[in-house]
C-alpha positions in Angstrom: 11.3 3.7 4.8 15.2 4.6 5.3 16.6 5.4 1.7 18.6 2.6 0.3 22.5 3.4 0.1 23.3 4.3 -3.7 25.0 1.4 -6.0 28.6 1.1 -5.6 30.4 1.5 -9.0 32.3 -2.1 -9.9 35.5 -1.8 -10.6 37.1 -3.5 -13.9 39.5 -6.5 -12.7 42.7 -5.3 -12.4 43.7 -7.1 -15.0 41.1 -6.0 -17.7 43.7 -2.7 -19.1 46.0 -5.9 -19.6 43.5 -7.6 -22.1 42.4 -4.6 -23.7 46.5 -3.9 -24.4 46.9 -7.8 -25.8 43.5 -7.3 -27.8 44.4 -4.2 -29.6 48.0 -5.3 -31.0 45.3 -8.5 -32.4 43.9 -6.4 -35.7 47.4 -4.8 -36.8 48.6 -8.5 -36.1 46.4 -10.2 -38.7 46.6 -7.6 -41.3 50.4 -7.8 -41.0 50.2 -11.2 -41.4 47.2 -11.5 -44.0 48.0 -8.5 -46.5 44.1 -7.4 -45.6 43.1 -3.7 -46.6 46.3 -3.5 -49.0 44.8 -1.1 -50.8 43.7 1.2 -48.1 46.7 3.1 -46.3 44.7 5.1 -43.8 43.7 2.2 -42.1 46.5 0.1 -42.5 48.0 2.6 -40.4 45.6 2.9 -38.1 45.4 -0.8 -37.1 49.5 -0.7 -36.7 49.3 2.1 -34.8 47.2 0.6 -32.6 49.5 -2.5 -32.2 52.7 -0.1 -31.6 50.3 1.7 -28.8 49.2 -1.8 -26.8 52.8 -3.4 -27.5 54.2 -0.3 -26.0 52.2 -0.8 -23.0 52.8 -4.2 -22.4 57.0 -3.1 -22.3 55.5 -0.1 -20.0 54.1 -2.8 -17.5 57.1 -5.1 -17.9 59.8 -3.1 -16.8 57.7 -1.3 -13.9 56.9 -4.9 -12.5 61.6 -5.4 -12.8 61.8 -2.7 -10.1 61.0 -5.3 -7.9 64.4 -7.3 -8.8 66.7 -5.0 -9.9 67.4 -1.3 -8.5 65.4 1.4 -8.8 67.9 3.4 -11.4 68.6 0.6 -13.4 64.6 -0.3 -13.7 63.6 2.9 -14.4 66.4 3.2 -17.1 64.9 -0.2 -18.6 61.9 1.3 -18.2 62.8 3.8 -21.1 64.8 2.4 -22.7 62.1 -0.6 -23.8 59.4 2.1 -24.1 61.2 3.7 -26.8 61.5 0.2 -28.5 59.9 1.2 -31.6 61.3 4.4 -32.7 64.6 2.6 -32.6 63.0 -0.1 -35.3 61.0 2.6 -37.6 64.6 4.6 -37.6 66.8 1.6 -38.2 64.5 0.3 -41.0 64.8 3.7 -42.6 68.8 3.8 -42.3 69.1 0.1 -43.1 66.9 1.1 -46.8 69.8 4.3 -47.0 72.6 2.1 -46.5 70.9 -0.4 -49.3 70.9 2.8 -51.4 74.2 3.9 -50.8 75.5 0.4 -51.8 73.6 0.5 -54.8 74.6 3.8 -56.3 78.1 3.9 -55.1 79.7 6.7 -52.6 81.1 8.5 -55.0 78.2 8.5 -57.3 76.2 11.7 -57.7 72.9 10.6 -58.1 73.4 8.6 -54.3 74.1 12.0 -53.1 70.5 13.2 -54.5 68.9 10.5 -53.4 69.9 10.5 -49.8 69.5 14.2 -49.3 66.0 14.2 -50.8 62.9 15.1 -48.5 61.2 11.9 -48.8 64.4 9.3 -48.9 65.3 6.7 -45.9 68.1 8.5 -44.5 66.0 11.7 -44.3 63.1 10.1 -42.9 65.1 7.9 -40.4 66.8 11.5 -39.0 63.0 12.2 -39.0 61.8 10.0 -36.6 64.5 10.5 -34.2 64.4 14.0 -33.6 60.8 14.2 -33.5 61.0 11.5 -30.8 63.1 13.8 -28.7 61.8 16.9 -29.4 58.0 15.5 -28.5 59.7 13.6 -24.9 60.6 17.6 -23.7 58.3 20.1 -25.3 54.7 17.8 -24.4 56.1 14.6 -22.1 57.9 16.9 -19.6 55.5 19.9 -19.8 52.8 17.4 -19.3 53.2 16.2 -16.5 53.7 19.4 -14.4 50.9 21.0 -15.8 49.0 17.8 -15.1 50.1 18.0 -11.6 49.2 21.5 -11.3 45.6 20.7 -12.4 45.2 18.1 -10.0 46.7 20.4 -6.5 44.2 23.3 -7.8 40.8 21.2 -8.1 41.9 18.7 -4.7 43.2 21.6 -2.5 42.6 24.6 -4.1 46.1 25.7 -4.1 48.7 26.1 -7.3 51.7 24.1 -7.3 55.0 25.8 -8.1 56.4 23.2 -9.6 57.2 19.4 -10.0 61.2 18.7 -8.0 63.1 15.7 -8.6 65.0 13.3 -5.8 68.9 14.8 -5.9 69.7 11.2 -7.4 68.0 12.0 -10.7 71.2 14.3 -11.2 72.8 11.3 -12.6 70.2 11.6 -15.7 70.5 15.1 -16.4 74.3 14.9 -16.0 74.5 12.6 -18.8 72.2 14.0 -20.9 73.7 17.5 -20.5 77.1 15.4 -21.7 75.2 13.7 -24.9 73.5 17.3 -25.7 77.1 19.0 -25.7 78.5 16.3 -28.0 74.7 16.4 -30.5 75.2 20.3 -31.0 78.2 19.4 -32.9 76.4 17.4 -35.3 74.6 20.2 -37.6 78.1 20.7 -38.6 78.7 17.7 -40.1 77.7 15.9 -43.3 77.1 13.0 -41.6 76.3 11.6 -38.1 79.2 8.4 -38.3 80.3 5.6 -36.2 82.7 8.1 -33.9 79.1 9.1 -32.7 77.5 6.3 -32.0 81.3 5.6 -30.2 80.7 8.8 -28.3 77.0 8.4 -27.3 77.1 4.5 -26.5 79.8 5.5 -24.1 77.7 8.0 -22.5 74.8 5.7 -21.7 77.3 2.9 -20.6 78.9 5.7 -18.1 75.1 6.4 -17.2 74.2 2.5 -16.7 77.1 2.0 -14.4 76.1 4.9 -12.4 73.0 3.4 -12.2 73.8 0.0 -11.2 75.2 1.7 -7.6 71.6 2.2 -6.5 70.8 0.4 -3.4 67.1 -1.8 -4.2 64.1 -0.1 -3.1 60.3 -1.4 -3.0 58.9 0.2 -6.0 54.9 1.4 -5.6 53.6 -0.2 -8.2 49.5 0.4 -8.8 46.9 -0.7 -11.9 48.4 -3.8 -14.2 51.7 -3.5 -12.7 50.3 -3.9 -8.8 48.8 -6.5 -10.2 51.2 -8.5 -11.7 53.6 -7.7 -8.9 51.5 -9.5 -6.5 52.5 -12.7 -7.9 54.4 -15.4 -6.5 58.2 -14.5 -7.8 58.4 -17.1 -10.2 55.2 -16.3 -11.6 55.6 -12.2 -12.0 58.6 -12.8 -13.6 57.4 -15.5 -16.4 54.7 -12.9 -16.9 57.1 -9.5 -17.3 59.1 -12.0 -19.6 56.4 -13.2 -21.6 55.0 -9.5 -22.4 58.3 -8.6 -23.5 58.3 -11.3 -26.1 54.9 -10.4 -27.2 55.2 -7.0 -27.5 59.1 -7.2 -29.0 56.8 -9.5 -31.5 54.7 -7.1 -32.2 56.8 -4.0 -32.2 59.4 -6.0 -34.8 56.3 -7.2 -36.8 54.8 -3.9 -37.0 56.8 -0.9 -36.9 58.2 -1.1 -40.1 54.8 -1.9 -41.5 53.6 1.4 -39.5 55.8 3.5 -41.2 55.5 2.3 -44.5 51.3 2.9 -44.5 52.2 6.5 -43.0 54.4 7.2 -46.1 51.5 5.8 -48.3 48.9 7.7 -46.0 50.8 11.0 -47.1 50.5 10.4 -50.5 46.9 10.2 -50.2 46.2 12.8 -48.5 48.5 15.5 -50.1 50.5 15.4 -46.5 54.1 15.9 -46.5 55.4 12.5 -45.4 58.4 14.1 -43.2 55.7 15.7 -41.3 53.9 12.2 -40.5 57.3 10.1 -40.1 58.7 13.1 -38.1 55.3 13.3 -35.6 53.2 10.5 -36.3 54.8 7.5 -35.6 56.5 8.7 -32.3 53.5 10.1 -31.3 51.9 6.6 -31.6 55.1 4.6 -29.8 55.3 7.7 -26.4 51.8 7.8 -26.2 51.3 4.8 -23.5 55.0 6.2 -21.7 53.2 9.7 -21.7 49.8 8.6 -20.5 51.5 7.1 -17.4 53.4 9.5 -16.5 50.3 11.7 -16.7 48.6 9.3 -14.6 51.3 9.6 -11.9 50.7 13.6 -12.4 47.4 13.2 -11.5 48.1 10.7 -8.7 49.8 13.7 -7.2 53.4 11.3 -8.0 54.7 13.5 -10.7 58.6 13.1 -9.7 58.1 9.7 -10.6 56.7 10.1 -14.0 58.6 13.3 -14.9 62.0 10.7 -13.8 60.7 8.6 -16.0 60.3 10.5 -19.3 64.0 12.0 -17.9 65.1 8.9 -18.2 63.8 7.9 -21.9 65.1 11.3 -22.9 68.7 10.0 -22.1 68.4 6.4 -23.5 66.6 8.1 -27.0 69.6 10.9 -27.0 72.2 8.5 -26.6 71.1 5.1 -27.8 68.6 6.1 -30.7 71.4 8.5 -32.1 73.8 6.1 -31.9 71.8 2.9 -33.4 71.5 4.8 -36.8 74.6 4.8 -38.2 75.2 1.3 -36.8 72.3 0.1 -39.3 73.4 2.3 -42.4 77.0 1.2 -41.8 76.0 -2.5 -41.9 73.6 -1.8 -45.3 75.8 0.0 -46.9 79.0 -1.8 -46.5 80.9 1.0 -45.5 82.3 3.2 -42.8 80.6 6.1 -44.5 77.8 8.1 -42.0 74.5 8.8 -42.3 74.4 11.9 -44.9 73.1 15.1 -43.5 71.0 17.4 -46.1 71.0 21.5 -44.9 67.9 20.6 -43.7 68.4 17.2 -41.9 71.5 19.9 -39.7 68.7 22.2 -39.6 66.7 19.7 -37.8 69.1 18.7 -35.5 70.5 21.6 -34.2 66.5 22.5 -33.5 66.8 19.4 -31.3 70.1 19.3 -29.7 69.2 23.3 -28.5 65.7 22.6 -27.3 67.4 19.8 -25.3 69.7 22.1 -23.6 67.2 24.1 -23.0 65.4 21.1 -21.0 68.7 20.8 -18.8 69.1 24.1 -18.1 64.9 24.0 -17.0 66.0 21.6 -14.9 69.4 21.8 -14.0 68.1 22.7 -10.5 66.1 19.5 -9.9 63.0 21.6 -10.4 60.4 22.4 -12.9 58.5 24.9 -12.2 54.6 25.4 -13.5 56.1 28.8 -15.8 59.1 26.8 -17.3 56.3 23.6 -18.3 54.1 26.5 -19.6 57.5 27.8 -21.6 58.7 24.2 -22.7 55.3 23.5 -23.9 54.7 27.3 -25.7 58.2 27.1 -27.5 57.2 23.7 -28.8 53.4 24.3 -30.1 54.9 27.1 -31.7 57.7 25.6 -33.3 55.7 22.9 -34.1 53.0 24.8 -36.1 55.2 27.6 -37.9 57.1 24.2 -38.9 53.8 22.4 -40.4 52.2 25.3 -41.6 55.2 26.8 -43.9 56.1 25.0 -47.0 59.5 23.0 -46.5 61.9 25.3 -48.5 60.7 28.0 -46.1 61.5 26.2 -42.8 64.7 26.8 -42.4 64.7 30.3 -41.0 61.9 29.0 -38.5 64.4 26.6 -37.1 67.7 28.5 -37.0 65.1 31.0 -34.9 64.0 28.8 -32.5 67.6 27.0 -32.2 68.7 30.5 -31.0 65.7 31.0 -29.0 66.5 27.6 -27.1 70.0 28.6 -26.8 70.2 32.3 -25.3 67.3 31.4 -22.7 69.3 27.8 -21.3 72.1 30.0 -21.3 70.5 32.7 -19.2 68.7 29.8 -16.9 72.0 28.1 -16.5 73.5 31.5 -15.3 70.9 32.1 -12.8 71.6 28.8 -11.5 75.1 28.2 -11.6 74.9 27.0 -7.9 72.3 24.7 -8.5 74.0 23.5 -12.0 77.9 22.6 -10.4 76.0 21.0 -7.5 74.4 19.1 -10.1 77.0 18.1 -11.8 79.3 17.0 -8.5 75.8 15.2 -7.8 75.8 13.3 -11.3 80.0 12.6 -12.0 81.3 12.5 -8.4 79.1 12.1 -5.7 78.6 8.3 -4.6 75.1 7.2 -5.6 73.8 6.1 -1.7 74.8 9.3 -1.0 72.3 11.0 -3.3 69.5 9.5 -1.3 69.8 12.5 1.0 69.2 16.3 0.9 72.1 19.3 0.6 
């Protein structure tokens, strides 16, 4: 008797990751909505968390499913910019709580001045937010995906790959970012990041979005949720993208906040500094869908067009996430007056603005290669750990270590690839965008 062929696996529906995303924002919904488990901070965070993670998913499929309307540059741009929806809301609730603080105590009163500088006030943990946003985008979204990709070439063909190399039109990204990163490593000598910045870094994403808008309109390859809503009549896809933008801007706007707020409370309880948990936790939660595909294109053996991705949220959170925070305190407070910077708060941000100078140098030739991923990824973990496992007062030599650290080695990558670096910048500023679709 001839064996019998073995049973084929069934695939889910390709719309089942879709219902599992709505499903989980449904708990951190009700409790939102009900006051349910007030008393129990760990898993009122949980439950948000879990909303922020499927709302951010639903943005993630959204704006893949544009790229069929709109050009690739300027859907890819979306793309980050709506995945990074809710650190903007976390740090503009924290700045808008500042500004109410400001108000109340007065500028000139001394006790405002102790009170925004503290380690647990808004202003502090808004600053928070932010640069741990950008600082987990480089040291584990961009290493990420290379060393995914490299996993992937050694168990399918038994060979190591060198490195993950953008198209020559992602030069427009790193251009701009290198322009936004010049302009942020002024910051740390401040006493406060004010409305000039956000002038300054809302000028360098418009001058990125109209670079953008010169793409020519490709056919996107779209695969999982996002094949599958693309595969619907016009009028249909687009109700849909549209619909699970409302929902998860619902959700996001109903829950971010709330997220925050339980992770504050959560640090209390557990003896956990609550910088720590603003500063990791909750962008950790809101990138974790954004990083997750990008992996999966890794793995795909399509890691330009994840890494181009994440390159691409990097710009919009360096530009537009910076910028948005003042906006909020100004409007709160009343005033003209900036967001205050503490020591540590300039500390923080010169830690951010060298590590992300160190990620255009890294890739200032198009390329990241499977050492410089190891290197992004090493500098951060270690950062990262010296950073948690010190007491705060004793951070601050840790940072100004590492900021020099970042700073000497961009400065020796740049040098080794000054060729690559001018042609990327002639590639970013001058060179028209149709152009770029072709090699040197």
């Amino acid at each position: 008797m001839a064996d019998s062929p073995p049973p084929t696996r069934r695939r889910p529906p390709p719309w089942a990751p879709l219902l599992a995303a709505v499903v989980v924002t449904l708990p951190g919904l009700a409790v939102r909505g009900t006051g349910a488990v007030a008393g129990l901070p760990l898993a009122r965070a949980g439950l948000y968390g879990l909303a922020i993670v499927g709302a951010s998913l639903l943005l993630t499929w959204a704006a893949e499913v544009a790229q069929l309307d709109v050009s690739p540059g300027v859907a890819i741009a979306g793309l980050a910019l709506v995945a990074v929806l809710p650190e903007y809301v976390v740090g503009a609730v924290f700045a808008w709580r500042g500004g109410n603080a400001f108000q109340q105590y007065g500028p000139a009163c001394q006790s405002a001045a102790q009170h925004l500088s503290g380690h647990d006030s808004p202003c502090v943990l808004a600053l928070a937010n932010m640069m741990g946003a950008n600082r987990l985008l480089i040291g584990i979204g961009w290493s990420l995906v290379v060393l995914v990709a490299w996993r992937r070439t050694r168990s399918r063909h038994g060979t190591l790959l060198r490195g993950v190399r953008l198209g020559r039109e992602h030069a427009v990204e790193l251009a701009f970012l290198a322009l936004a990163s010049l302009w942020c490593l002024s910051l740390p000598f401040r006493h406060a990041v004010g409305l000039v910045d956000t002038c300054v870094l809302f000028a360098v994403f418009a001058g990125y979005g109209a670079r953008l808008l010169q793409a020519s309109p490709e056919e996107p390859e779209l695969e999982g949720v996002a094949s599958w809503l693309g595969a619907l009549p016009a009028a249909h896809r687009r109700a849909a993208a549209a619909a699970l933008t409302l929902v998860a801007a619902f959700v996001i706007f109903a829950c971010a906040a709330a997220f925050a707020d339980a992770l504050v409370s959560s640090g209390s309880v557990l003896g956990v500094d609550e910088f720590f948990l603003i500063q990791w936790v909750a962008p950790l939660a809101s990138e974790a869908p954004e990083l997750m595909i990008a992996s999966i294109y890794a793995w795909r053996l399509r890691a330009a067009t994840g890494l181009g991705a994440l390159v691409s949220s990097k710009v919009n959170q360096w530009t537009l996430l910076v910028g948005s925070l003042p906006i909020a305190f100004a409007i709160a407070s009343a005033s003209l007056h900036g967001l205050p910077l503490g020591p540590a708060e300039r500390e923080e941000l010169a830690l951010t603005a060298a590590q992300s100078v160190f990620g255009v140098a890294v890739l200032g030739n198009l390329e990241v290669s499977t050492v410089e991923a190891m290197a992004l990824f090493g500098l951060f973990i270690a950062e990262f750990l010296l950073g948690a496992l010190l007491p705060p007062d004793r951070r601050g030599p840790v940072r100004i270590g590492f900021s020099v650290v970042y700073l000497a080695s961009g400065a020796a990558i740049l040098s080794i690839k000054r060729r690559d670096t001018m042609a990327l910048v002639d590639d970013g500023f001058r060179t028209p965008y149709p152009e770029l679709g072709t090699t040197r």
